[in-house]
PQR file of N, CA, C, O and H, with PARSE charges and radii, in Angstrom:
ATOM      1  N   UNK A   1     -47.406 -22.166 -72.154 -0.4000 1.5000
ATOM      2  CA  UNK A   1     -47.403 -22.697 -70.805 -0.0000 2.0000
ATOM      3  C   UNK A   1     -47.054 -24.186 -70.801  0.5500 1.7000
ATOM      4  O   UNK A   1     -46.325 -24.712 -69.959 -0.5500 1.4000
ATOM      5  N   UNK A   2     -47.630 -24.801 -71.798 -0.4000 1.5000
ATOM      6  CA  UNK A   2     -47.445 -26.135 -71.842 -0.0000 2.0000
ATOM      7  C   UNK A   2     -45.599 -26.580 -72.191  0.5500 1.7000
ATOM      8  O   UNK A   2     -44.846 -27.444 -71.743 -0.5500 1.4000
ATOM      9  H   UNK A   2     -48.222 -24.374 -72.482  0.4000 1.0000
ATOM     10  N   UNK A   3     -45.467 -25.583 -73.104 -0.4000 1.5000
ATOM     11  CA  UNK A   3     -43.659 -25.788 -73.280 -0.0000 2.0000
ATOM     12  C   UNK A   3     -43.310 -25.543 -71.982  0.5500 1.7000
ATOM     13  O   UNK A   3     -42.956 -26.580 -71.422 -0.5500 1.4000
ATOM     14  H   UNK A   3     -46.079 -24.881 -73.468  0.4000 1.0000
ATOM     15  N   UNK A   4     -43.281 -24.758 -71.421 -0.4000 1.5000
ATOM     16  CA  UNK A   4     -42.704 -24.265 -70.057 -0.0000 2.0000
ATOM     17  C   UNK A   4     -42.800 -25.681 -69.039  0.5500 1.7000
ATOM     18  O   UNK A   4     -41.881 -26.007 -68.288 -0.5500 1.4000
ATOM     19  H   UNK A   4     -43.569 -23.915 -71.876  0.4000 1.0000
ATOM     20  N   UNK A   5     -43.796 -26.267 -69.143 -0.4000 1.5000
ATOM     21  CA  UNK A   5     -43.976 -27.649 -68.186 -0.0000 2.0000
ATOM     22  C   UNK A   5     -42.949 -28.505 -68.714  0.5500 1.7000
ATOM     23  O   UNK A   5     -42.021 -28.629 -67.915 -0.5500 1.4000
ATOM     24  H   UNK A   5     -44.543 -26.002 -69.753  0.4000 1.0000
ATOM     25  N   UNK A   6     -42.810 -29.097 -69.721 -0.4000 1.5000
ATOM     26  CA  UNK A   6     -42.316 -30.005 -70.481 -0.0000 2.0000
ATOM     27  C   UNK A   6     -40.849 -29.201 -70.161  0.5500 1.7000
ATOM     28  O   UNK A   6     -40.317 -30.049 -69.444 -0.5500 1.4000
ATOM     29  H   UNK A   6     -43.564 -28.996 -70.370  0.4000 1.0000
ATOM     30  N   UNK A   7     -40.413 -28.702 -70.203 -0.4000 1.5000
ATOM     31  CA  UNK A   7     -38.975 -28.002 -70.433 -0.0000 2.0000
ATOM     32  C   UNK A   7     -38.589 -28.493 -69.008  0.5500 1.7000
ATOM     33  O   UNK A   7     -37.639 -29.226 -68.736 -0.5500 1.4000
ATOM     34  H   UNK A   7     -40.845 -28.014 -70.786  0.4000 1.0000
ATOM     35  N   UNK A   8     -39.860 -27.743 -67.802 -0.4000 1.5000
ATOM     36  CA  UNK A   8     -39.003 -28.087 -66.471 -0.0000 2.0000
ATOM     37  C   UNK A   8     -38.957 -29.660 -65.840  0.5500 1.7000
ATOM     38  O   UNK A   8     -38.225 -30.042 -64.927 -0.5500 1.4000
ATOM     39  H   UNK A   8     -40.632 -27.147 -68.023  0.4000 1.0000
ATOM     40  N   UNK A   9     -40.090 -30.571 -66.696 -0.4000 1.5000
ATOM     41  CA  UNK A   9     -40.054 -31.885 -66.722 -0.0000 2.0000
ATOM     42  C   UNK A   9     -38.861 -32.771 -67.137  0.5500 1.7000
ATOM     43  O   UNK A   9     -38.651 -33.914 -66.732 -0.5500 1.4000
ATOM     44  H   UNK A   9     -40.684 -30.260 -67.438  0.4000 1.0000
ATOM     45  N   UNK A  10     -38.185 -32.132 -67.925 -0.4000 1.5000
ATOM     46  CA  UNK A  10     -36.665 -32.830 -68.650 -0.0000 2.0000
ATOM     47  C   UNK A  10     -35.834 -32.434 -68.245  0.5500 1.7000
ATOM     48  O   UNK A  10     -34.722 -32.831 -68.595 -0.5500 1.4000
ATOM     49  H   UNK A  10     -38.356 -31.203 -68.255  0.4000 1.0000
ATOM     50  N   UNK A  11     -36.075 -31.051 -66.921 -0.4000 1.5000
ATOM     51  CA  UNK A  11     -34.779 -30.282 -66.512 -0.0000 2.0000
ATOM     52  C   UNK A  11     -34.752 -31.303 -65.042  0.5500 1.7000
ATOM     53  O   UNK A  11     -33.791 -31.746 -64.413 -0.5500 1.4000
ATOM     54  H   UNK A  11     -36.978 -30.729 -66.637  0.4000 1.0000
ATOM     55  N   UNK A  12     -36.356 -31.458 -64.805 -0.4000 1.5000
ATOM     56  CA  UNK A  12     -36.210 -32.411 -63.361 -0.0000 2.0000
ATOM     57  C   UNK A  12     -35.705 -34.113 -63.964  0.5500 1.7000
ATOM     58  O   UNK A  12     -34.738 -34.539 -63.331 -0.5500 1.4000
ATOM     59  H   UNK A  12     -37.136 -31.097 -65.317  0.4000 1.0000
ATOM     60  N   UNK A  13     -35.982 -34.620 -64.542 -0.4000 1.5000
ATOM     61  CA  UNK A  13     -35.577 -36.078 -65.207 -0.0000 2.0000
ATOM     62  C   UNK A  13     -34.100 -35.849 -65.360  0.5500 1.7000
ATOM     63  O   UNK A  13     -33.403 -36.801 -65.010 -0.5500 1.4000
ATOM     64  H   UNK A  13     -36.767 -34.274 -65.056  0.4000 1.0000
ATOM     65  N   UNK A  14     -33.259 -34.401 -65.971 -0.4000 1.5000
ATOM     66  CA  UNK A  14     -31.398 -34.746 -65.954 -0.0000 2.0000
ATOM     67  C   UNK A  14     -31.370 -34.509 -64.189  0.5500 1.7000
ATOM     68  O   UNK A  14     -30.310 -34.914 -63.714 -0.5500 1.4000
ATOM     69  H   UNK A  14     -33.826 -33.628 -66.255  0.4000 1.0000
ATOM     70  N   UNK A  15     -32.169 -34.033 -63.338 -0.4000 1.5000
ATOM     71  CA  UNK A  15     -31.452 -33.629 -62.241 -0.0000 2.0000
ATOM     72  C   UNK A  15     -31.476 -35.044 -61.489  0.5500 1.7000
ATOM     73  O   UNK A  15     -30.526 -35.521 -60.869 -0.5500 1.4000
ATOM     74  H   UNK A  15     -33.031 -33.704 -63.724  0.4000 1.0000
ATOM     75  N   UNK A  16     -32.701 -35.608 -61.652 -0.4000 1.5000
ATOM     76  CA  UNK A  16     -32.805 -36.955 -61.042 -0.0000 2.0000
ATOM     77  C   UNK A  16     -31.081 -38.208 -61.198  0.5500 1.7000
ATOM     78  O   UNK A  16     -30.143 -38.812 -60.676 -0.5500 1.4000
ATOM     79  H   UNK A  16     -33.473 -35.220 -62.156  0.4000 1.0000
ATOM     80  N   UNK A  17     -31.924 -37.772 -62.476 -0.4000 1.5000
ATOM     81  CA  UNK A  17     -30.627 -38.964 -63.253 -0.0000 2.0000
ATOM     82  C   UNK A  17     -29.442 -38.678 -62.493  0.5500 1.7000
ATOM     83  O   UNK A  17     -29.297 -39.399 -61.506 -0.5500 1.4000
ATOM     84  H   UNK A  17     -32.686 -37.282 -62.900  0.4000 1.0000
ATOM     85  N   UNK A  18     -28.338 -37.593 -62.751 -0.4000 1.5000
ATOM     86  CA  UNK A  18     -27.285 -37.551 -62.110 -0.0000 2.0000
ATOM     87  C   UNK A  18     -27.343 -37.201 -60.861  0.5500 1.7000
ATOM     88  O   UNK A  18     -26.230 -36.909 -60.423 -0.5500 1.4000
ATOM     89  H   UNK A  18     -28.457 -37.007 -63.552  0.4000 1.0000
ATOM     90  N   UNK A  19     -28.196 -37.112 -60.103 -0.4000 1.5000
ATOM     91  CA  UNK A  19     -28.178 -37.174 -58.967 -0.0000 2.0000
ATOM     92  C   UNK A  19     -28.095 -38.337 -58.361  0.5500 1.7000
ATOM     93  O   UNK A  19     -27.596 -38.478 -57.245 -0.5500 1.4000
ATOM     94  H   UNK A  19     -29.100 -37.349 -60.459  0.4000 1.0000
ATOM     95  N   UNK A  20     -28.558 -39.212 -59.022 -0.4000 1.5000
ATOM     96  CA  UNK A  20     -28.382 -40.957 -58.245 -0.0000 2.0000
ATOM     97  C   UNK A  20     -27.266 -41.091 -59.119  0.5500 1.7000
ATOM     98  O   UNK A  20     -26.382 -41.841 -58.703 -0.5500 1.4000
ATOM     99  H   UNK A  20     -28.964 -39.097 -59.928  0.4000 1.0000
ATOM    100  N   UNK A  21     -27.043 -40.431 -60.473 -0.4000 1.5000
ATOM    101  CA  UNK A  21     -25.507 -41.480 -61.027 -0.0000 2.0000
ATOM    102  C   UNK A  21     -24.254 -40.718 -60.003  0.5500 1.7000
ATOM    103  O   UNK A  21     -23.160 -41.264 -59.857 -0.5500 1.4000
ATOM    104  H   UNK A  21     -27.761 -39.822 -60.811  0.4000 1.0000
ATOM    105  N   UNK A  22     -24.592 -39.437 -59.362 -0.4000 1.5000
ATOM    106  CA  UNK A  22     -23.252 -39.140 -58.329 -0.0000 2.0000
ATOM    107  C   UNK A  22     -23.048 -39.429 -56.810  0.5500 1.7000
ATOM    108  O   UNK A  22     -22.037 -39.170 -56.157 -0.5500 1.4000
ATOM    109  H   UNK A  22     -25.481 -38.994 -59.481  0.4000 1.0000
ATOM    110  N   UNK A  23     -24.298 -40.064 -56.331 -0.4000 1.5000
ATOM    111  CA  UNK A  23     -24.403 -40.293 -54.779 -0.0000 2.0000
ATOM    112  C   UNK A  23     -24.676 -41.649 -54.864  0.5500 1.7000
ATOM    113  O   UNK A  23     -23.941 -42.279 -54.103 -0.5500 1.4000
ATOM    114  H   UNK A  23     -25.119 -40.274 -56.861  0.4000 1.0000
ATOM    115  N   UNK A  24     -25.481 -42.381 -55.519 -0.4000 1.5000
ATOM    116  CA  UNK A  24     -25.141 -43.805 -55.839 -0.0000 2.0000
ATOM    117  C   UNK A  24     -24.129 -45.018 -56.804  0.5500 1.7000
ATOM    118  O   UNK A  24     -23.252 -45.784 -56.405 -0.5500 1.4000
ATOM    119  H   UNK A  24     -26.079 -41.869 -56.137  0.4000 1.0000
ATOM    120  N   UNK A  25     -24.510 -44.866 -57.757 -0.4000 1.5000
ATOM    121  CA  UNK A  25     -23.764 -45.341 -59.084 -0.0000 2.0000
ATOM    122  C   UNK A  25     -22.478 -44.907 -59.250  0.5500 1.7000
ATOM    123  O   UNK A  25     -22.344 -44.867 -60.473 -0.5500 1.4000
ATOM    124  H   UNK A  25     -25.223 -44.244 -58.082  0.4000 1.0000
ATOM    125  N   UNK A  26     -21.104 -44.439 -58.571 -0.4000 1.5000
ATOM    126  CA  UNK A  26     -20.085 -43.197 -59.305 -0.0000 2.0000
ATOM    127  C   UNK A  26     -19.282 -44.630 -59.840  0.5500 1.7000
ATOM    128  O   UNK A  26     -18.509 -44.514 -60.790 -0.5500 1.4000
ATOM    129  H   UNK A  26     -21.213 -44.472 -57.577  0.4000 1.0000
ATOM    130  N   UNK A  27     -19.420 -45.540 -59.411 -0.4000 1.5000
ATOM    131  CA  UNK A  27     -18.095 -46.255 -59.901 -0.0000 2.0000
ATOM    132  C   UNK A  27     -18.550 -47.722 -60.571  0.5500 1.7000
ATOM    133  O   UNK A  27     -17.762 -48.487 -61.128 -0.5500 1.4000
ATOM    134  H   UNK A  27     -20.048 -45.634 -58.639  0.4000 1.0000
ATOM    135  N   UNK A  28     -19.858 -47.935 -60.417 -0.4000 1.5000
ATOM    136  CA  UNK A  28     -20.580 -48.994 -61.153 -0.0000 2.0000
ATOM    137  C   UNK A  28     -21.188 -48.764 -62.476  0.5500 1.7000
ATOM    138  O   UNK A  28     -21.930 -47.782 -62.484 -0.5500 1.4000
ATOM    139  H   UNK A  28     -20.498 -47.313 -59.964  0.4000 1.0000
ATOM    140  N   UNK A  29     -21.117 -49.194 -63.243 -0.4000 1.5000
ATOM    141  CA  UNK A  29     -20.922 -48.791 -64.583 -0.0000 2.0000
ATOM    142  C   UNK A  29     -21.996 -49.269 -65.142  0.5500 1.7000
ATOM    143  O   UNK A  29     -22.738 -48.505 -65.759 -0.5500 1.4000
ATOM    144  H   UNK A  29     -20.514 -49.992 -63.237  0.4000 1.0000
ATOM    145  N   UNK A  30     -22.311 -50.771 -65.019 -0.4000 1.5000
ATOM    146  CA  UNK A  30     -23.625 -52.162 -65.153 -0.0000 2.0000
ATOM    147  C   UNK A  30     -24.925 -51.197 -64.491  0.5500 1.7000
ATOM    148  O   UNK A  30     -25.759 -50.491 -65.057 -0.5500 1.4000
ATOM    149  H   UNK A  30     -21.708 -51.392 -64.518  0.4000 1.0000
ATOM    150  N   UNK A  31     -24.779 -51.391 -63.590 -0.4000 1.5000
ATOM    151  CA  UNK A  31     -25.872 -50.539 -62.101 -0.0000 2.0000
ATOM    152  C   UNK A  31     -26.589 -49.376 -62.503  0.5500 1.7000
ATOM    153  O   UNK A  31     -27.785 -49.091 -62.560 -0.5500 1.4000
ATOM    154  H   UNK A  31     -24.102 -51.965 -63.130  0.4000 1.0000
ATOM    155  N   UNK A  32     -25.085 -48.541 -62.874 -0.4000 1.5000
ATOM    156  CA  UNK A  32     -25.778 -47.370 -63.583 -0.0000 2.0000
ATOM    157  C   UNK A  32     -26.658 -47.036 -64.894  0.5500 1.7000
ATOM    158  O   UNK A  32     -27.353 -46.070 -65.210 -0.5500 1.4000
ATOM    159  H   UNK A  32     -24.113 -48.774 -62.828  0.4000 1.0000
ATOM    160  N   UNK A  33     -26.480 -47.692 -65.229 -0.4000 1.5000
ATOM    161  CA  UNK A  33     -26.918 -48.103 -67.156 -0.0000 2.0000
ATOM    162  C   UNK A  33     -28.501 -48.800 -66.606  0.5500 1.7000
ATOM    163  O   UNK A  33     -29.518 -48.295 -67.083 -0.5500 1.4000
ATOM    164  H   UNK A  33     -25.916 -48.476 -64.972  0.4000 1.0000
ATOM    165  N   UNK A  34     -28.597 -49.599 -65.913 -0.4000 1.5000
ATOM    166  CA  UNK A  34     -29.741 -50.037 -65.735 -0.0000 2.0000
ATOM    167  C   UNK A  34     -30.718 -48.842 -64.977  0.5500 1.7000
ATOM    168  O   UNK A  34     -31.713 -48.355 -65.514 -0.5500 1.4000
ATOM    169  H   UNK A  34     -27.772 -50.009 -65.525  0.4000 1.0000
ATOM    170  N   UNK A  35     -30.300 -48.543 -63.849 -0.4000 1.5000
ATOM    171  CA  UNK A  35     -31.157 -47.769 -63.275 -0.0000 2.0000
ATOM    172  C   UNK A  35     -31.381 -46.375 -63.573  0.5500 1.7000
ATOM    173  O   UNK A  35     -32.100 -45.567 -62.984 -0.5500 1.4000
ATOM    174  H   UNK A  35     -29.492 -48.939 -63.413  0.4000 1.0000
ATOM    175  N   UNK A  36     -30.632 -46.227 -64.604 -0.4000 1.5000
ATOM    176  CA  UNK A  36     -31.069 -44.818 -65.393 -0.0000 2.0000
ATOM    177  C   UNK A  36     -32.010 -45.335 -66.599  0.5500 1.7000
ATOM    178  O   UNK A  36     -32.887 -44.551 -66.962 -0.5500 1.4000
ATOM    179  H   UNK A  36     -30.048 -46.884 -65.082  0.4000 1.0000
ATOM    180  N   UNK A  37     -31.908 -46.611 -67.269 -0.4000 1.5000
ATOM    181  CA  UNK A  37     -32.832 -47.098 -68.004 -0.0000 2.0000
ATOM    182  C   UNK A  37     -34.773 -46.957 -67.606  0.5500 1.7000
ATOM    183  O   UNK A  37     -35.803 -46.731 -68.242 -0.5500 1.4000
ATOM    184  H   UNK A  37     -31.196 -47.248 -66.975  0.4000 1.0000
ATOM    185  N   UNK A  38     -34.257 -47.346 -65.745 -0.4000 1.5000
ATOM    186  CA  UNK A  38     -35.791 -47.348 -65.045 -0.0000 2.0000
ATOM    187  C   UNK A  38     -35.880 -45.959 -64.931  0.5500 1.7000
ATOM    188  O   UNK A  38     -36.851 -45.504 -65.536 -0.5500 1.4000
ATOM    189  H   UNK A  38     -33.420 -47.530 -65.229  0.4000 1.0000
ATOM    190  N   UNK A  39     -35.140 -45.079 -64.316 -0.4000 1.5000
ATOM    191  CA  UNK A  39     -35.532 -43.734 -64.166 -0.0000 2.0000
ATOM    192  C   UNK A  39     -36.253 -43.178 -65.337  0.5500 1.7000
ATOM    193  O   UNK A  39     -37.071 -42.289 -65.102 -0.5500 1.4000
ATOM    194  H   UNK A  39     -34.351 -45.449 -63.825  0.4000 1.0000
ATOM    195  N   UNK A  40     -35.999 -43.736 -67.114 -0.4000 1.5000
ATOM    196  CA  UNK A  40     -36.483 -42.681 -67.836 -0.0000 2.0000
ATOM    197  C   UNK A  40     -37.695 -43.324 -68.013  0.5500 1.7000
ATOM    198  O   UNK A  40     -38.674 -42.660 -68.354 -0.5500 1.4000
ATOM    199  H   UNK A  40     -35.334 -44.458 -67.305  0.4000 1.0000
ATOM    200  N   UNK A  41     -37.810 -44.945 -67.767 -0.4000 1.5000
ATOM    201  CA  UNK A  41     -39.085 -45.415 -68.920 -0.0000 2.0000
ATOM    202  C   UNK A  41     -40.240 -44.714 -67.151  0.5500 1.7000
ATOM    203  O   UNK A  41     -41.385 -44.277 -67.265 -0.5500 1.4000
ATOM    204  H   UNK A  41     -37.015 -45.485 -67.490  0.4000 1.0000
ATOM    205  N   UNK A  42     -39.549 -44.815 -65.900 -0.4000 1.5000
ATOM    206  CA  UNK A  42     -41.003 -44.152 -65.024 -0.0000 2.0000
ATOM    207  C   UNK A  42     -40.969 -42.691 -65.560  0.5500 1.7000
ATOM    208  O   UNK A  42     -42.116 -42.254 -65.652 -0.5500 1.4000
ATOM    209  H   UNK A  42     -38.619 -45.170 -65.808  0.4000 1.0000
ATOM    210  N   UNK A  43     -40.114 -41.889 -65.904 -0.4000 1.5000
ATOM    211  CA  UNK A  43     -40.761 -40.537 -66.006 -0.0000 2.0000
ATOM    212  C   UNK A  43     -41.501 -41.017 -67.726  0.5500 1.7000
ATOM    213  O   UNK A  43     -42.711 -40.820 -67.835 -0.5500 1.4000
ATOM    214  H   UNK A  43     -39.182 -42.244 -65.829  0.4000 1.0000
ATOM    215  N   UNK A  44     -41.008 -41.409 -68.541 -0.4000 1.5000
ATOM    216  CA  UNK A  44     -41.843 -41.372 -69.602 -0.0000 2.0000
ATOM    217  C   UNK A  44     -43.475 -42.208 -69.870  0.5500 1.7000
ATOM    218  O   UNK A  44     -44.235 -42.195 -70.838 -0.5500 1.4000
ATOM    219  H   UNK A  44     -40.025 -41.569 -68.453  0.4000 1.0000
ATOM    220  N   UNK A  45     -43.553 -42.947 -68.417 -0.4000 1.5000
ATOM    221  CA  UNK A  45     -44.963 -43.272 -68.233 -0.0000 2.0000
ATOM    222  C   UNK A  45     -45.744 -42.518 -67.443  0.5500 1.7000
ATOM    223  O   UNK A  45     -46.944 -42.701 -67.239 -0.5500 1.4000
ATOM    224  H   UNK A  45     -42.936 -42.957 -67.631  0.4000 1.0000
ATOM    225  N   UNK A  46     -45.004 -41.595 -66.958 -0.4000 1.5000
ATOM    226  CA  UNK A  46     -45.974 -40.632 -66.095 -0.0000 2.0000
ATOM    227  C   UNK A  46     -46.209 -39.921 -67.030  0.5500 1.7000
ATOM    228  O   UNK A  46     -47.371 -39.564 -67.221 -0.5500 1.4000
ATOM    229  H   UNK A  46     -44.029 -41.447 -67.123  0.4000 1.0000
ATOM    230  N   UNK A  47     -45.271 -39.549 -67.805 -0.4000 1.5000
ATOM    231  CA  UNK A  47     -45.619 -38.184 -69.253 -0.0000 2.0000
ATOM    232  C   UNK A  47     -46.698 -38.760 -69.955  0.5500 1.7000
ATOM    233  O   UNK A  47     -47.709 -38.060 -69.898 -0.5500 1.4000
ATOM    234  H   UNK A  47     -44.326 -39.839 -67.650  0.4000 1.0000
ATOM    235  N   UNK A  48     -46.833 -39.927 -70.674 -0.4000 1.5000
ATOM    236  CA  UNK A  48     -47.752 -40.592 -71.163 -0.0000 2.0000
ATOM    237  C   UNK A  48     -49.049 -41.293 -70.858  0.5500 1.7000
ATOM    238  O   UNK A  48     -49.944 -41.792 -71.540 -0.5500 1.4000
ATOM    239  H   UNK A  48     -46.011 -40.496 -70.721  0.4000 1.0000
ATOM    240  N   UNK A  49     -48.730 -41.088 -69.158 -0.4000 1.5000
ATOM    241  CA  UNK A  49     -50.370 -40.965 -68.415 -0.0000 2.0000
ATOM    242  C   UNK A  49     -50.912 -39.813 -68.112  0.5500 1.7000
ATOM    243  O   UNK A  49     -52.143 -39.806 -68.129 -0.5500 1.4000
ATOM    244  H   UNK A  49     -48.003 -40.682 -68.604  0.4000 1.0000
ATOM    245  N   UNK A  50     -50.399 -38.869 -67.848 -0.4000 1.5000
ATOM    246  CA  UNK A  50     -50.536 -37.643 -67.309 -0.0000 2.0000
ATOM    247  C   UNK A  50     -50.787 -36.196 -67.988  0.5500 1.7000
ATOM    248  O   UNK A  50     -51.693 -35.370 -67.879 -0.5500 1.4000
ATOM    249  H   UNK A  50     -49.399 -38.875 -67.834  0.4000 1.0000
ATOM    250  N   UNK A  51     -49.717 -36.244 -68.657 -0.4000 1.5000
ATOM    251  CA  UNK A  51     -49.118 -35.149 -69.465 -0.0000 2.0000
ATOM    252  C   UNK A  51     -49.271 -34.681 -70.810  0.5500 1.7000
ATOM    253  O   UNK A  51     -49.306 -33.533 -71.254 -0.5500 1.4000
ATOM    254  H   UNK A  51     -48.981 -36.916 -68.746  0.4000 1.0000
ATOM    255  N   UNK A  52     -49.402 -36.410 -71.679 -0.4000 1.5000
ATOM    256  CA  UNK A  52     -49.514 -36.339 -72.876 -0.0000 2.0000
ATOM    257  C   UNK A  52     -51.183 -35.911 -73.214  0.5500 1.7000
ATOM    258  O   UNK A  52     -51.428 -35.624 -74.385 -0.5500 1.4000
ATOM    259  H   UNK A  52     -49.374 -37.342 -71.318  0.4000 1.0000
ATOM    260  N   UNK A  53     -52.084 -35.876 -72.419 -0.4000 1.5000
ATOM    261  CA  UNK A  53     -53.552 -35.717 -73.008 -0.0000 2.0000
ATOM    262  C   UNK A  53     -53.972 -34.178 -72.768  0.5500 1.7000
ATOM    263  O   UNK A  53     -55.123 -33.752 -72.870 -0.5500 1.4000
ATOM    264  H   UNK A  53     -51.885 -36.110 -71.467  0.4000 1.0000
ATOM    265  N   UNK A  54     -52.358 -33.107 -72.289 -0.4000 1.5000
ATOM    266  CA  UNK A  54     -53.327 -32.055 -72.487 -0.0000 2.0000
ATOM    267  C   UNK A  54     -53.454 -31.717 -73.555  0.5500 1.7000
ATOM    268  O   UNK A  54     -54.257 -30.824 -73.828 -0.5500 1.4000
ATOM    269  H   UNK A  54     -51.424 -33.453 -72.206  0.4000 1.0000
TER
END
């Protein structure tokens, strides 16, 4: 069960990601690189507050 979370957690983190790199970011290159930088370190602090202690 716990794989099953984690699996759909990284399936929602790529959907995020290119979802702002195709409706925001398509042609900024700088912009994009950064704010996919923030997108992963917030999902990887929610994993590591949340997630990581089951």
């Amino acid at each position: 069960m716990f794989k099953l979370l984690i699996a759909l957690y990284v399936v929602a983190l790529i959907a995020v990601v290119v979802s702002v790199d195709v409706l925001l970011f398509r042609h900024r290159f700088l912009e994009r690189l950064m704010v996919n930088a923030g997108i992963v370190l917030v999902f990887a602090a929610f994993y590591l507050r949340f997630l990581k202690s089951r």
